[in-house]
Residue frames relative to the residue before (quaternion, step in Angstrom):
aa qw qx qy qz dx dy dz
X 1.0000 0.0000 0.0000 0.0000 0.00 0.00 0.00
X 0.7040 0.4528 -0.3540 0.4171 3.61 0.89 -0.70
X 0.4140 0.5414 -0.4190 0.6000 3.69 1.31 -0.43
X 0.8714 0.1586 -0.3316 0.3248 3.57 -0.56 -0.51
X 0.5212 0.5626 -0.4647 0.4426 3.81 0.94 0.00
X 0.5236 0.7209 -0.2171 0.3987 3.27 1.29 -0.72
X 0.6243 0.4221 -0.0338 0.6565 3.12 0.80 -1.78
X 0.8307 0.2749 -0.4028 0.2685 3.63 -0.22 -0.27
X 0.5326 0.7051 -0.3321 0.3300 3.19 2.06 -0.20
X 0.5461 0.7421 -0.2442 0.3023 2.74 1.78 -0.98
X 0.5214 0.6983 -0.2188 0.4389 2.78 1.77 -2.03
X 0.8060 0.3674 -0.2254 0.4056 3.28 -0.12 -1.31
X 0.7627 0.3745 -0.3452 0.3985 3.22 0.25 -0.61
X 0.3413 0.4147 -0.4903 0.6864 3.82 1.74 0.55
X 0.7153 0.2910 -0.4613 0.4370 3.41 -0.83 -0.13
X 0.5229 0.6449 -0.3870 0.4012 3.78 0.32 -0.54
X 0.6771 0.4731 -0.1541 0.5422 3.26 0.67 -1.98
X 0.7887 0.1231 -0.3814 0.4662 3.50 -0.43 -0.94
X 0.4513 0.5224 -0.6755 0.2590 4.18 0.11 0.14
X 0.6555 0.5547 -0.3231 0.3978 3.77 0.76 -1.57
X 0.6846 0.5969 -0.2073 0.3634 3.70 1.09 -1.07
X 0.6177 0.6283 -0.1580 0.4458 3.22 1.65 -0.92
X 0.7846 0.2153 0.0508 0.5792 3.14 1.23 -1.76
X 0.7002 -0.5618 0.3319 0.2898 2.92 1.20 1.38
X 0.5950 0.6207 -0.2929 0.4182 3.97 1.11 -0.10
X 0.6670 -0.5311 0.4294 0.2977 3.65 -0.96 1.00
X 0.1127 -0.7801 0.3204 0.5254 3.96 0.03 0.28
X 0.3968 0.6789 -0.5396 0.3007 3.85 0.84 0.07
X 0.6484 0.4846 -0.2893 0.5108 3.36 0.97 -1.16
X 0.7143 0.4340 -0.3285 0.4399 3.68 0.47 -0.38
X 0.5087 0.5566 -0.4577 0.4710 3.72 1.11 -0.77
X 0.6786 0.5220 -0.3393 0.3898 3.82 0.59 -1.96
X 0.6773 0.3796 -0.3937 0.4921 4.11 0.54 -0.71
X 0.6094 0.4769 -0.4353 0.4601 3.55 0.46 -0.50
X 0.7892 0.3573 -0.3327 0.3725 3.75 0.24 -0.63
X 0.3683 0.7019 -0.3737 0.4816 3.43 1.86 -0.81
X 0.8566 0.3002 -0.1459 0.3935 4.09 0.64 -1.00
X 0.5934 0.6089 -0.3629 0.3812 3.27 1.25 -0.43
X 0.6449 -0.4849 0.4465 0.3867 3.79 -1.48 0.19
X 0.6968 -0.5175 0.3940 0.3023 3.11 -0.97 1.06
X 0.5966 0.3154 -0.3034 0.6727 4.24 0.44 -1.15
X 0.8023 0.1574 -0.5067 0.2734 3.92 -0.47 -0.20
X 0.3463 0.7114 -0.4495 0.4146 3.75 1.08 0.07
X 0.6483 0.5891 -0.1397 0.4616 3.49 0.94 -1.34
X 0.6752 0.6444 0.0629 0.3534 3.03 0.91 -1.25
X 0.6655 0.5276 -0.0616 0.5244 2.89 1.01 -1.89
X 0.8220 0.3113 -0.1228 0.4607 3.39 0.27 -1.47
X 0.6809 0.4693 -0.4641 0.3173 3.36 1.24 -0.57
X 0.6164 0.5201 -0.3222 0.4957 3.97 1.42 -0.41
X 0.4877 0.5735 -0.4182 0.5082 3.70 1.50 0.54
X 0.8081 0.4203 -0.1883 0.3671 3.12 0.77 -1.29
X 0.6333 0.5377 -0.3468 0.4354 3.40 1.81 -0.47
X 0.5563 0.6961 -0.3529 0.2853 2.99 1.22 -0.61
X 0.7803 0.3705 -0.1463 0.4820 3.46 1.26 -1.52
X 0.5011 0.4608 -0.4931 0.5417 3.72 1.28 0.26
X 0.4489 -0.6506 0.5832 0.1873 3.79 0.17 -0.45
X 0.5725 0.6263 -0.3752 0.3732 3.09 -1.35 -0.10
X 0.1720 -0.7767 0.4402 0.4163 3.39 -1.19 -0.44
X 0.1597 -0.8874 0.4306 0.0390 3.17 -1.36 0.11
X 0.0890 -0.8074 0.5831 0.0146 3.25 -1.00 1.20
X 0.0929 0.7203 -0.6428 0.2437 3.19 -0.64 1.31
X 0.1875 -0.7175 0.6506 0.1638 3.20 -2.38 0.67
X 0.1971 -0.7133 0.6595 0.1318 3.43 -1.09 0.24
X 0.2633 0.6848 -0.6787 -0.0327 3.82 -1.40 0.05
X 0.1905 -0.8302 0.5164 0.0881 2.59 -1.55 0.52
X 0.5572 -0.7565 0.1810 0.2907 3.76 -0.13 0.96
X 0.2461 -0.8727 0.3263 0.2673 3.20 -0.23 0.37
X 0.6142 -0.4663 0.1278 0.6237 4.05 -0.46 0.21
X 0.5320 0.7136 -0.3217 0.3228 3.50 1.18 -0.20
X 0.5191 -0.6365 0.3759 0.4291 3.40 1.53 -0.54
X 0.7582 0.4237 -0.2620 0.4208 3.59 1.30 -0.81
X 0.4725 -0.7051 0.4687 0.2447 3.79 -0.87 1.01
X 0.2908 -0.7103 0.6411 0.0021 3.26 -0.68 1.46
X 0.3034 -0.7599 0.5388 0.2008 3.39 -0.92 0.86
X 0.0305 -0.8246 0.5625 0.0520 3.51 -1.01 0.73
X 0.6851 0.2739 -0.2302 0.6346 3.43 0.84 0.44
X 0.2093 0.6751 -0.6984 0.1124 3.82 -0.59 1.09
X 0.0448 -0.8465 0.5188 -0.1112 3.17 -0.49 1.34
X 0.7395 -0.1700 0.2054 0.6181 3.72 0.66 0.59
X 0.2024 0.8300 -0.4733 0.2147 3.92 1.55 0.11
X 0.7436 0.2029 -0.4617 0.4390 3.65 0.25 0.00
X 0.3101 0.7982 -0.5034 0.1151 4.13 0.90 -0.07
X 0.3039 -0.8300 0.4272 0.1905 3.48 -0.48 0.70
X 0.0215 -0.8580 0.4877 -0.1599 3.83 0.32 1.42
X 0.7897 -0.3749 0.4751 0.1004 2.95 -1.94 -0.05
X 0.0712 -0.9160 0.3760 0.1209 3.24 0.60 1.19
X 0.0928 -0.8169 0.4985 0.2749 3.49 1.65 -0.61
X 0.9593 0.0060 -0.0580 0.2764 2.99 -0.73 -1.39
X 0.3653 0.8174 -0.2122 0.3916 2.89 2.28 -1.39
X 0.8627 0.2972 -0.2618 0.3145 3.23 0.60 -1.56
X 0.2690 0.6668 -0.5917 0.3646 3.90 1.10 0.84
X 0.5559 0.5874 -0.3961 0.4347 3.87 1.03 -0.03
X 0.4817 0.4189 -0.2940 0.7113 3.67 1.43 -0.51
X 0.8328 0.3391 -0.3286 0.2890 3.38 -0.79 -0.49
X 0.6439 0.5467 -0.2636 0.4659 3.32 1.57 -0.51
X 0.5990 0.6388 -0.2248 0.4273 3.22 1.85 -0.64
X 0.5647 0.5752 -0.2213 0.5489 3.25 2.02 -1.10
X 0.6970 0.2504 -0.3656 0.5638 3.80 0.45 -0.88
X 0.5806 0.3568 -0.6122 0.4010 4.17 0.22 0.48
X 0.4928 0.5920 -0.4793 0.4207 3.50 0.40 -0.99
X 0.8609 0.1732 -0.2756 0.3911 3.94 0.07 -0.70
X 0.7631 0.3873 -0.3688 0.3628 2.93 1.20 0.67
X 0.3083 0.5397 -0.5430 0.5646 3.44 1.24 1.16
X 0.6969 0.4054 -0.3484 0.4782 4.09 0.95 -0.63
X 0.8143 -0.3588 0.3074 0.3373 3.66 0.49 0.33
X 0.7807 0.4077 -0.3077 0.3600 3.58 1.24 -1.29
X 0.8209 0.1721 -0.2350 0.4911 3.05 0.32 0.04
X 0.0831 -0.7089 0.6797 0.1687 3.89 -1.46 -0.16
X 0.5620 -0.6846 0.3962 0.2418 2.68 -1.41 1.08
X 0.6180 0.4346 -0.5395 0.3715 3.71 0.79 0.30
X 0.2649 0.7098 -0.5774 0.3042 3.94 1.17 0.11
X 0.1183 -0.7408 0.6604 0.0348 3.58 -1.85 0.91
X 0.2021 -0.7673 0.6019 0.0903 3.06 -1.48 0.90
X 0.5218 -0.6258 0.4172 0.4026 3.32 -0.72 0.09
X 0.1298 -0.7206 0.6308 0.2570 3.90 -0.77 0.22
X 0.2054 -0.6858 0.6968 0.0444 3.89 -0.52 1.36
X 0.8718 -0.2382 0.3651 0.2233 3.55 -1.80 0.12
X 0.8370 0.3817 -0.0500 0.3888 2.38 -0.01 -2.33
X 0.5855 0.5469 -0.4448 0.4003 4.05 1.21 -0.59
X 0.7411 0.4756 -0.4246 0.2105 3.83 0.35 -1.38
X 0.5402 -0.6522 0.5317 0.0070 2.81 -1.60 0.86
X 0.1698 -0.8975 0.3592 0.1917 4.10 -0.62 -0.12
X 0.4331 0.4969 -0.5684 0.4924 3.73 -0.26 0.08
X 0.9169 -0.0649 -0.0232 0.3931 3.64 -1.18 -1.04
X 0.4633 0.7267 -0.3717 0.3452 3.35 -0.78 0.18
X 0.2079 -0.7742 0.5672 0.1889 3.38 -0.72 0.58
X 0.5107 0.7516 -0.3509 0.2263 3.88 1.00 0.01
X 0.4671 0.6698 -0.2387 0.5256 2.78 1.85 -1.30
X 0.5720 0.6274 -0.2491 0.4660 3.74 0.50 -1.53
X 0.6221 0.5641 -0.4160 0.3489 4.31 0.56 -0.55
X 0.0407 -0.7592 0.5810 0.2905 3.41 1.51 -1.22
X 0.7015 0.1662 -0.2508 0.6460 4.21 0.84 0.03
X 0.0433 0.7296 -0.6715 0.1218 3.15 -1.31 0.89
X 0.1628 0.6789 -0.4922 0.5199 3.34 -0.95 1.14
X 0.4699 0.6100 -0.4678 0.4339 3.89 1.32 -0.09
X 0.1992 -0.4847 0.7480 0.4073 4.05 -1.48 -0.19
X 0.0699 -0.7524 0.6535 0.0443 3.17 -1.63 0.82
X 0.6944 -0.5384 0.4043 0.2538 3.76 -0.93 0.45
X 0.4477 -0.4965 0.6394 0.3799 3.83 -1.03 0.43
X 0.6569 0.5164 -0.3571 0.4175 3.67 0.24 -1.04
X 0.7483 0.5276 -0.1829 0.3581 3.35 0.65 -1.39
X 0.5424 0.6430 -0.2795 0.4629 3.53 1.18 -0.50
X 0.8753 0.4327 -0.0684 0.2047 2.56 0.87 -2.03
X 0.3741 0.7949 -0.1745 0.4448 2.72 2.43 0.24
X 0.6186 0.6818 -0.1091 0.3749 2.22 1.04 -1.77
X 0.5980 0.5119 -0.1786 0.5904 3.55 0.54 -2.17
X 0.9144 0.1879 -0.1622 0.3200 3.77 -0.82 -1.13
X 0.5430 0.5888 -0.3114 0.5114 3.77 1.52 -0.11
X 0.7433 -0.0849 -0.0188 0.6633 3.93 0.55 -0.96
X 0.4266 -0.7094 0.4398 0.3484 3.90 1.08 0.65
X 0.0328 0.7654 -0.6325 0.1143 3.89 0.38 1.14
X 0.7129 -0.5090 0.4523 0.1675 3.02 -1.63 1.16
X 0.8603 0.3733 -0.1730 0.3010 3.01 -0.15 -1.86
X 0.5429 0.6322 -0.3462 0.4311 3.60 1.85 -0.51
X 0.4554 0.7048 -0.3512 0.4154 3.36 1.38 -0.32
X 0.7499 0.4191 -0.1476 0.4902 3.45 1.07 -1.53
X 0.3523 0.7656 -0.2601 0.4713 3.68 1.96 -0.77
X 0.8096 0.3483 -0.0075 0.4725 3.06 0.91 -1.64
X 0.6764 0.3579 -0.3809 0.5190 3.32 1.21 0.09
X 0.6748 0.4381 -0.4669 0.3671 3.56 0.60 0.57
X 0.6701 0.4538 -0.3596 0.4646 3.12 1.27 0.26
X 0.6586 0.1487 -0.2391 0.6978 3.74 1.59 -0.02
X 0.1036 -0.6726 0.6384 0.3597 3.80 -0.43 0.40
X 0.7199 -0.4503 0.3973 0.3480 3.39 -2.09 0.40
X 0.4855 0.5285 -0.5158 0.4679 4.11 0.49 0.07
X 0.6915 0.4088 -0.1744 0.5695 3.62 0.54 -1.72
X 0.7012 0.4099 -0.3594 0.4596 4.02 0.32 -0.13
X 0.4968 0.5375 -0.3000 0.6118 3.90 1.63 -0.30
X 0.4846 0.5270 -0.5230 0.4625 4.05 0.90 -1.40
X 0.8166 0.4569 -0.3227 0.1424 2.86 -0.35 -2.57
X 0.6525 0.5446 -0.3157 0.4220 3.48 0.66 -1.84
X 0.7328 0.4165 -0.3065 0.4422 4.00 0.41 -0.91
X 0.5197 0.6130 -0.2412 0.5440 3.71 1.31 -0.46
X 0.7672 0.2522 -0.2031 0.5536 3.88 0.98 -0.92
X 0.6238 -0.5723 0.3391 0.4103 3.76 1.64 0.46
X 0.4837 0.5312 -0.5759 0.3900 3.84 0.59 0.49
X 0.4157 -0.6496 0.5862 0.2481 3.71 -0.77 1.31
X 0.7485 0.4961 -0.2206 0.3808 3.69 0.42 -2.06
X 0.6823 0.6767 -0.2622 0.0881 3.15 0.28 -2.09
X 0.5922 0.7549 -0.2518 0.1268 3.74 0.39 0.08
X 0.4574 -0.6245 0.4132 0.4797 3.80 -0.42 0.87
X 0.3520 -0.6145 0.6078 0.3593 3.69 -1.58 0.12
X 0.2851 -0.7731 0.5302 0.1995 3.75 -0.50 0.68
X 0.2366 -0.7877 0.5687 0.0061 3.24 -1.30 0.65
X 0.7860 -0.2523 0.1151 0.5526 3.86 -1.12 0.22
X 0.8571 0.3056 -0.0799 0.4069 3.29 0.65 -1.29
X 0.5390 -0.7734 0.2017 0.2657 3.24 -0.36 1.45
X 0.6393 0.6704 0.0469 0.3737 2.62 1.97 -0.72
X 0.6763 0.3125 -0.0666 0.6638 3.05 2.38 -0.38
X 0.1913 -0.8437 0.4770 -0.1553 3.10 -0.92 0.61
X 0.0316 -0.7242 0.6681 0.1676 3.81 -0.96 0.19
X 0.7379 -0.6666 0.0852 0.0624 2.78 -1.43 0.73
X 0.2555 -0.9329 0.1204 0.2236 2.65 1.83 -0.54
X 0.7809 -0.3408 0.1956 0.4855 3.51 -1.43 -0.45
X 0.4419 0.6882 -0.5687 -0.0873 3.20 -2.05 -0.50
X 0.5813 -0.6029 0.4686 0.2810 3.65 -0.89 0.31
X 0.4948 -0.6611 0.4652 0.3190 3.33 -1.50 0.53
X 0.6383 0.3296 -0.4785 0.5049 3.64 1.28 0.30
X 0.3682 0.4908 -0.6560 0.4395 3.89 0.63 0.40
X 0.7612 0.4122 -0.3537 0.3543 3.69 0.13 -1.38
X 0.5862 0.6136 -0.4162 0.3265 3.39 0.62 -0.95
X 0.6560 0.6140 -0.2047 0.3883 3.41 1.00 -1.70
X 0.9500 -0.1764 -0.2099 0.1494 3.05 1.13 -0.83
X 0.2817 -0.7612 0.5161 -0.2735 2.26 0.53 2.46
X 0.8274 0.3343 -0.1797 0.4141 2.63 -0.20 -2.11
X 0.5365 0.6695 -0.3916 0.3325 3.98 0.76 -0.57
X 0.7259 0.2654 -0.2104 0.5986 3.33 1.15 -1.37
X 0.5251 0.5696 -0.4975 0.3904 3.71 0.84 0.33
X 0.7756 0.3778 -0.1392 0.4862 3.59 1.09 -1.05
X 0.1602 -0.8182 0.4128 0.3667 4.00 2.15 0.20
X 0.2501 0.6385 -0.6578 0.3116 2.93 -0.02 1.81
X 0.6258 0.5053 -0.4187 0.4215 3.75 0.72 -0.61
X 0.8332 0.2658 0.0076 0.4849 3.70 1.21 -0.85
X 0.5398 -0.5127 0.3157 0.5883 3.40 -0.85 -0.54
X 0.6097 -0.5255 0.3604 0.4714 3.66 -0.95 0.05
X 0.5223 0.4174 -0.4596 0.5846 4.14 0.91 -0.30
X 0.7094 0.5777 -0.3687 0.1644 3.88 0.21 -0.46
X 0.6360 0.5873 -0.1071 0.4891 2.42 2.08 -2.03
X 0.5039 0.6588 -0.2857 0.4800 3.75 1.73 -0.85
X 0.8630 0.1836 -0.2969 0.3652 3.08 0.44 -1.02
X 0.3844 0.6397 -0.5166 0.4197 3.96 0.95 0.12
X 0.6400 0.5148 -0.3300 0.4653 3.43 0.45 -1.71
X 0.6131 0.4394 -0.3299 0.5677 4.19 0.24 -1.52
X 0.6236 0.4040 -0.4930 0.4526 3.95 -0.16 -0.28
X 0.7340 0.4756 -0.2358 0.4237 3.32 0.17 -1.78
X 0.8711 0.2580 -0.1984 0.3678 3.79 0.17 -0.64
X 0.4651 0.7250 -0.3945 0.3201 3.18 1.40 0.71
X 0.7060 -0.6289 0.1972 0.2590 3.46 -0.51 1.36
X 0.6351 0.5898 -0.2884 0.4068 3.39 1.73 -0.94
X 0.5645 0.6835 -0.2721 0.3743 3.44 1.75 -0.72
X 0.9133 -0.2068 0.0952 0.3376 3.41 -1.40 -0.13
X 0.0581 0.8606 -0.5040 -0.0444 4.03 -0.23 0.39
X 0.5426 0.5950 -0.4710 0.3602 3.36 1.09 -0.59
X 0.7987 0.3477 -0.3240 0.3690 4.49 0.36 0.11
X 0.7865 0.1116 0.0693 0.6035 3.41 0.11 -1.00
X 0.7476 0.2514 -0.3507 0.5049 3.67 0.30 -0.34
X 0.0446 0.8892 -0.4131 0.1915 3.81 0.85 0.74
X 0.8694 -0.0007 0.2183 0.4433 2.87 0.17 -1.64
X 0.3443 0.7261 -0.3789 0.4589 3.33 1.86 1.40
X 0.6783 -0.4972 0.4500 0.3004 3.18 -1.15 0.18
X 0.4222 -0.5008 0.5155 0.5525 3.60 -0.98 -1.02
X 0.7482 0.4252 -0.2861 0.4214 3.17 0.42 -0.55
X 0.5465 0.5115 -0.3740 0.5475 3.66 1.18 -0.02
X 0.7737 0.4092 -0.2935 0.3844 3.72 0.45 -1.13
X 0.5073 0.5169 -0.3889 0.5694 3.70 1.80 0.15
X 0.7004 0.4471 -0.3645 0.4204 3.48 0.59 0.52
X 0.6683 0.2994 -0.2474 0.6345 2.88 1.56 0.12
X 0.3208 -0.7144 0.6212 0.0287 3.25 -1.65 1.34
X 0.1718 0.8274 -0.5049 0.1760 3.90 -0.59 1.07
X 0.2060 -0.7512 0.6255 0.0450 3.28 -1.37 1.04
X 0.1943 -0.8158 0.5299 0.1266 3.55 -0.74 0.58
X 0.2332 0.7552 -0.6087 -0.0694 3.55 -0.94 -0.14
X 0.0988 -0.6605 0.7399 -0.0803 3.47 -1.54 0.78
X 0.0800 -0.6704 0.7058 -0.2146 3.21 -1.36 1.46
X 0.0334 -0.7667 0.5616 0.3093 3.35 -1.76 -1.01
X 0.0987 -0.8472 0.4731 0.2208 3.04 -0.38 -0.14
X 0.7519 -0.2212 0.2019 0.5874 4.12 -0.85 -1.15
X 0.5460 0.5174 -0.4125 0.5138 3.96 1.14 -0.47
X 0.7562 -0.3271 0.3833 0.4174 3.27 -0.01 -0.66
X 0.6937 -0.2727 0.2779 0.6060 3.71 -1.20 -0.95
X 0.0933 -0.5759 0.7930 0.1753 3.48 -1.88 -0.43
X 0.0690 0.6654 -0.7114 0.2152 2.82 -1.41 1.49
X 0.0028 -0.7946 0.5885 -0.1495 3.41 0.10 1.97
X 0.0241 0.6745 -0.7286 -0.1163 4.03 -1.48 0.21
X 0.2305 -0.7747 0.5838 -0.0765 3.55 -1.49 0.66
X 0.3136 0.8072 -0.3943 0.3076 3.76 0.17 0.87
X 0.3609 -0.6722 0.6168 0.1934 2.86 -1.70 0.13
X 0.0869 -0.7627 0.6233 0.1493 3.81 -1.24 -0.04
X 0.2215 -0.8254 0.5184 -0.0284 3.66 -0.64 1.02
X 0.2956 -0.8419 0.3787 0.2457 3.53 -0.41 0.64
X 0.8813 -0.2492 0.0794 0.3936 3.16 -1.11 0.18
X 0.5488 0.5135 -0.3348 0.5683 3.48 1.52 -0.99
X 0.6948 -0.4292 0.4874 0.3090 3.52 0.09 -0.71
X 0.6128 0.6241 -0.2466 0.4173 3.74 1.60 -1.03
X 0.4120 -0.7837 0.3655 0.2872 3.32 -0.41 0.54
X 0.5228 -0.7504 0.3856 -0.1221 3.72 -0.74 1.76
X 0.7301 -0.4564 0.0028 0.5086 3.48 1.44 -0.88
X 0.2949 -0.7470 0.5375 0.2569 3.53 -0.74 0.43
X 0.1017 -0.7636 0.6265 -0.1189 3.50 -1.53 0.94
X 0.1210 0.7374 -0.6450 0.1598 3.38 -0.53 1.55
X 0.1883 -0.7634 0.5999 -0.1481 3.50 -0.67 2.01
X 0.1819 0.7570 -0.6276 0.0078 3.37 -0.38 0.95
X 0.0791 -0.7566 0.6481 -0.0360 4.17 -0.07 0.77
X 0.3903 0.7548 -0.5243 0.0552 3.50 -1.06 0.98
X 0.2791 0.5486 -0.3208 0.7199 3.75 -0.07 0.82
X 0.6095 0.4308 -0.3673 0.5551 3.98 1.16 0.77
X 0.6778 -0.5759 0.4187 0.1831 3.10 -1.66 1.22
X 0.7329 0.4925 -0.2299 0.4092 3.34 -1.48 -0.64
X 0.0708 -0.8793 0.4561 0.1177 3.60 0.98 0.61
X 0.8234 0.5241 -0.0304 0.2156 3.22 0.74 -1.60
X 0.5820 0.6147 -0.1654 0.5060 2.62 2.16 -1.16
X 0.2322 -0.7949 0.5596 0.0333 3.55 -0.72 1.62
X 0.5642 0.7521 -0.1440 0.3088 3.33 1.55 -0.96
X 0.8509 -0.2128 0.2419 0.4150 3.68 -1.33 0.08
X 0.8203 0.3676 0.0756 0.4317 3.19 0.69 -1.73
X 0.5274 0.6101 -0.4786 0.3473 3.35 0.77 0.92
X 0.7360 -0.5127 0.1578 0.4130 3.30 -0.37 1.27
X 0.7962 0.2326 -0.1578 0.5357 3.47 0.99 -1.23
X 0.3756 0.6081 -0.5787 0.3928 3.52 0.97 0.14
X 0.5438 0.7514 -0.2220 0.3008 3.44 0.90 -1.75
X 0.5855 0.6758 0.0073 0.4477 2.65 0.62 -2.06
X 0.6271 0.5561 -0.1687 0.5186 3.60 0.38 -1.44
X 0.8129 0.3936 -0.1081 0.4154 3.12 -0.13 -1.94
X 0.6223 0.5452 -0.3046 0.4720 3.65 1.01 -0.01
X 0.7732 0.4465 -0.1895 0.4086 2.83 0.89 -1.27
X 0.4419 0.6380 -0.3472 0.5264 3.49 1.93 -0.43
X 0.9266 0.0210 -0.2330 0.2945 3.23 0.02 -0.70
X 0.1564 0.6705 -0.5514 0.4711 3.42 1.56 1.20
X 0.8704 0.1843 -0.2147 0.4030 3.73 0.07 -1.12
X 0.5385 0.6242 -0.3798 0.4196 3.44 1.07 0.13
X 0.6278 0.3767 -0.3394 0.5905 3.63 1.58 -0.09
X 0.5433 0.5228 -0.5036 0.4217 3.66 1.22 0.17
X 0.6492 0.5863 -0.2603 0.4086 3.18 1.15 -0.98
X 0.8012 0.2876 -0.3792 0.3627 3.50 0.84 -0.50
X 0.5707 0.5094 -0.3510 0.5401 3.78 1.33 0.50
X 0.4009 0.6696 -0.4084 0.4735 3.81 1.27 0.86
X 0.4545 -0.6273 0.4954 0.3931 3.51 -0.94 0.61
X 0.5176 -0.6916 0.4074 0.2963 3.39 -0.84 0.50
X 0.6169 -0.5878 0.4156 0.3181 4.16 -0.65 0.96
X 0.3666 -0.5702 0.6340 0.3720 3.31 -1.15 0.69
X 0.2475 0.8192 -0.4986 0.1381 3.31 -0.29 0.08
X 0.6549 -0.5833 0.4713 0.0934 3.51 -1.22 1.12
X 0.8919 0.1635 0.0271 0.4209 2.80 0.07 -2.09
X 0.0024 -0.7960 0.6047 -0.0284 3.56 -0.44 0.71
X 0.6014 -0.5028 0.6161 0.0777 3.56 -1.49 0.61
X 0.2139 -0.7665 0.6049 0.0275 3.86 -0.74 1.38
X 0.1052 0.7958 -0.5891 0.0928 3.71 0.30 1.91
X 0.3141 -0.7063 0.5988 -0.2096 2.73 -0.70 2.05
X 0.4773 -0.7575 0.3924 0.2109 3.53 -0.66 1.16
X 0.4507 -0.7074 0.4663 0.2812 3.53 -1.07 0.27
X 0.2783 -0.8438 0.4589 -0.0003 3.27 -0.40 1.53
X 0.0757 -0.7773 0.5246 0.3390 4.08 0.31 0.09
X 0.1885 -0.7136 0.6428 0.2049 3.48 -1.14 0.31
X 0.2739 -0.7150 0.6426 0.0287 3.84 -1.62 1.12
X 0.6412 -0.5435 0.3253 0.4333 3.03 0.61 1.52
X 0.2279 0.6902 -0.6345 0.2628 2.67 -1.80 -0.40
């Protein structure tokens, strides 16, 4: 499949060239009229087997987009059932597992735990960053944490309130075949593990439509994810404020023996609030090992493709759709 997405990107983007050449037209300028007319799924499409092409690597990713009917129509299966490396992505499962027990009673999100030394963690995360530690901190507060600047130590936060067996029940209990932390000595810890861009996709759209949870649950994940303070370096790139609140996204990036991994995972919602499309990118087997930053090939990559399908999305018929999303402008506040 990656050979022929490959080959057909090529295709097009030869046909592109000699249109602009014919009619005397720049080929960028000719690619933009060509996509300006095409159907929305091949628009989608188009650019997303452009953009994989020139980041490299491989990749297995889904996309859909809804239709006025309400139901998400896939337009990009790309290797969608591959079983991968969720790195960072997969704090969306685990966040789903400590709600799950707390729509049943066991837990609430104003409960506190202590945060001792000996838990914090490094790379992401702003906990690490206290250099003293020793605070009580909130379920809520963690859970920010983890899915807002994807922090480490909330990971471990989260395994003392679900260990990683009972986070494996929940996910296999809500139907995810792949999805599951890998457990370790301690019952309590965990890496992150596997899952598939249609596990992720699925549940997206679940917590997009508050089916995966309760609606106050599915509200607040989504309000984490699409808050402005979060991730910009992929898809929310080249958005506004008020665009990048319409869009909900998790990132992760790792490596392993293939190469880098540089995965994103999201939703976009339209103007009503209803949700518009879902996108689960997982690309590993990519260069530039080191580079966490703006400018890694697939970060790039990303950040096109964000605001490529975010202008499909806002010329789409809007979703029959129920469930919708309360986008509420961004106000700064000056102390006080």
């Amino acid at each position: 499949m990656t050979n022929a997405l490959t080959r057909r990107a090529a295709l097009a983007l030869g046909a592109g060239a000699a249109l602009g050449t014919a009619a005397g037209v720049q080929p960028a300028a000719a690619a933009a009229e060509t996509d300006r007319v095409t159907a929305p799924a091949e628009r989608i499409r188009r650019v997303y087997e452009r953009q994989k092409a020139k980041a490299g690597g491989t990749w297995h990713s889904h996309v859909a987009l809804v239709d006025a009917a309400g139901v998400p129509r896939p337009v990009v299966e790309d290797d969608a059932d591959h079983v991968t490396k969720g790195y960072s992505v997969q704090k969306l499962a685990v966040a789903t597992a400590v709600m799950d027990k707390v729509d049943r009673g066991e837990l609430s999100l104003g409960q506190k735990l202590d945060l001792p030394a000996d838990i914090i963690l490094g790379g992401s995360g702003i906990y690490f960053l206290h250099t003293v530690w020793g605070d009580d901190v909130t379920i809520a507060n963690f859970l920010t944490a983890m899915l807002l600047v994807s922090d480490n130590t909330a990971v471990r936060m989260c395994g003392r309130v679900v260990p990683a067996l009972e986070i494996n029940e929940i996910l296999a209990a809500k139907g995810f075949t792949h999805t599951r932390v890998e457990p370790v000595a301690n019952p309590n810890r965990f890496f992150l593990g596997d899952t598939t861009p249609r596990e992720m996709h699925d549940l997206l759209w679940r917590l997009a439509t508050k089916t995966l949870l309760t609606p106050s649950s599915c509200d607040f994940l989504l309000g984490i994810l699409r808050w402005i303070n979060g991730y910009h370096d992929g898809i929310r790139r080249t958005m506004s404020s008020a665009e990048r609140s319409r869009v909900a996204t998790k990132y992760g990036a790792d490596f392993n023996t293939l190469g880098a991994s540089r995965h994103e995972a999201g939703i976009m919602f339209g103007a009503d609030g209803a949700p518009a499309l879902t996108y689960s990118l997982f690309a590993e087997g990519l260069g530039d090992l080191d580079n966490y930053g703006a400018t890694h090939p697939a970060v790039e990559a990303h950040a096109v493709l964000g605001r490529a399908w975010f202008d499909v999305v806002e010329r789409v018929t809007t979703p029959a759709l129920a469930a919708r999303q309360a986008l509420v402008p961004f106000r700064p506040v000056d102390g006080g």
